[in-house]
C-alpha positions in Angstrom: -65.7 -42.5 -51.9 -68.9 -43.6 -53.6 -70.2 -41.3 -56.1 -74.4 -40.3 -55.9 -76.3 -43.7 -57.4 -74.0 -45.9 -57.2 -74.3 -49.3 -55.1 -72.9 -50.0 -51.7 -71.2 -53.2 -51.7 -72.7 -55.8 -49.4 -70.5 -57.0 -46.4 -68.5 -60.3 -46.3 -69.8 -62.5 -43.8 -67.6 -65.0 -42.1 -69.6 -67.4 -40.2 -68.3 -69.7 -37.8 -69.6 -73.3 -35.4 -67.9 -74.0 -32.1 -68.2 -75.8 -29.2 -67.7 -73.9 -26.1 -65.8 -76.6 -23.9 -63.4 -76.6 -26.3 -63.2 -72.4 -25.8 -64.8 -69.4 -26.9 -62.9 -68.1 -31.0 -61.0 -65.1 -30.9 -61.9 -62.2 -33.2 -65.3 -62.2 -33.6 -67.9 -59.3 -34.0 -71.0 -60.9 -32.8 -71.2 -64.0 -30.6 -74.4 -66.4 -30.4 -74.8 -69.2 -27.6 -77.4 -71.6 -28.5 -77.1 -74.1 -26.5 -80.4 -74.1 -25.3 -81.8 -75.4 -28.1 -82.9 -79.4 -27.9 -79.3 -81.2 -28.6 -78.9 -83.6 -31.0 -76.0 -85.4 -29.1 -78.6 -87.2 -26.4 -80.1 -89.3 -29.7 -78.2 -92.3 -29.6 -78.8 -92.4 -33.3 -77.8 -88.8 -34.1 -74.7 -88.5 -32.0 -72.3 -89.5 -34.4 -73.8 -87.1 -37.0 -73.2 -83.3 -37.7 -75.4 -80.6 -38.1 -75.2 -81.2 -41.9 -76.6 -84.6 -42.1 -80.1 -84.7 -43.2 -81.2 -86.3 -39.8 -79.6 -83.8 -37.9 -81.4 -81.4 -39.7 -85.0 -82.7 -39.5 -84.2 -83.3 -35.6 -83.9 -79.8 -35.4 -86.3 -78.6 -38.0 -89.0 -80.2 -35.6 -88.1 -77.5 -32.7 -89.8 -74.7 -32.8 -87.3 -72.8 -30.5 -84.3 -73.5 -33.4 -86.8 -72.2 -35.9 -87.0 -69.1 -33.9 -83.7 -68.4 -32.9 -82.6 -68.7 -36.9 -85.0 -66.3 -37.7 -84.2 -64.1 -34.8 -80.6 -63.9 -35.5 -81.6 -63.5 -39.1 -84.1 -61.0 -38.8 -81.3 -59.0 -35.9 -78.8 -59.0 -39.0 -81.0 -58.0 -41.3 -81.8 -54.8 -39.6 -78.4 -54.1 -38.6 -76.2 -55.3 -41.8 -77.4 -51.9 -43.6 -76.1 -50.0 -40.9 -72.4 -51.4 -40.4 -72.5 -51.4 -44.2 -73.6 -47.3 -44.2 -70.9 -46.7 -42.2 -68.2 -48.9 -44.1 -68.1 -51.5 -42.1 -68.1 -54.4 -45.2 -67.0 -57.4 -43.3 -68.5 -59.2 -40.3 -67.5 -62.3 -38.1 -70.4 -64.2 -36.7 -69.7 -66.9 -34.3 -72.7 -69.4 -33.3 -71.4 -72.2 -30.8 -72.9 -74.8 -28.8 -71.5 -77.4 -26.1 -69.4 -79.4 -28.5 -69.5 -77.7 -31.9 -70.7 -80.4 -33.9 -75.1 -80.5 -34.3 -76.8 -77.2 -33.2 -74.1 -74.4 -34.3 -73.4 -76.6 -37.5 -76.9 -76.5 -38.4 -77.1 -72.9 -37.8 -74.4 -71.5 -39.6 -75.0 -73.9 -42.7 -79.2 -72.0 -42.9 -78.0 -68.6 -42.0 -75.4 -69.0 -44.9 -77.9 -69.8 -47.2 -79.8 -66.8 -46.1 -77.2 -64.0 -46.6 -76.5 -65.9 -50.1 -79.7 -65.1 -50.6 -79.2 -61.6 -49.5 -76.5 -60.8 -51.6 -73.5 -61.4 -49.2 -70.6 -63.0 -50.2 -70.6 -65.7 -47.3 -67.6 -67.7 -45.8 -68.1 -70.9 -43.6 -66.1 -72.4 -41.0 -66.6 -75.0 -38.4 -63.7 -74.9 -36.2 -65.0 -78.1 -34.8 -65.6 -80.5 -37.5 -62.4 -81.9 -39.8 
């Protein structure tokens, strides 16, 4: 029960990479497939890299589709959040996979954390693919 004036708590956000060849998680709320975004993997240079590495990240940075579909996916959650949270829903499971887990998804869920930080959302990461 929350009494008049008082502050809704904001959702937990779990956000998670994959690589669909190596299957599709279980348990998610929201599923994202970006894997036709420019991949990272057919740079000989960037190959051996994750989506966290600073090389990665300006590789993609340069694409205007993966600036879009972050703030796409953003904006979608931003508008919808508020609602789940009216209704009591305070924790969400966001997967975001691409072919093999390890540059486009990486990347993603690393900016859209910082984003719901930003928002007030107590975010937890995961990249089932990376050790």
């Amino acid at each position: 029960v929350r009494l008049a004036g008082e502050v809704s708590p904001k959702a937990s956000i779990l956000l998670q990479s994959f690589g669909f060849k190596h299957g599709i998680p279980h348990d998610v709320d929201f599923l994202f497939d970006v894997r036709c975004l420019p991949n990272p993997h057919w740079q000989t240079e960037l190959k051996p890299l994750t989506g966290r590495d600073r090389p990665v990240v300006e590789f993609l940075e340069a694409s205007p589709p993966v600036i879009e579909m972050r703030a796409d996916i953003a904006a979608f959650f931003d508008r919808w959040i508020p609602r789940f949270e009216t209704d009591g829903r305070f924790y969400l499971t966001i997967a975001i996979g691409c072919t093999g887990g390890q540059h486009r998804s990486v990347y993603l869920v690393e900016t859209l954390c910082e984003h719901f930080e930003r928002g007030g959302h107590k975010v937890m990461v995961r990249h089932r693919e990376l050790p």
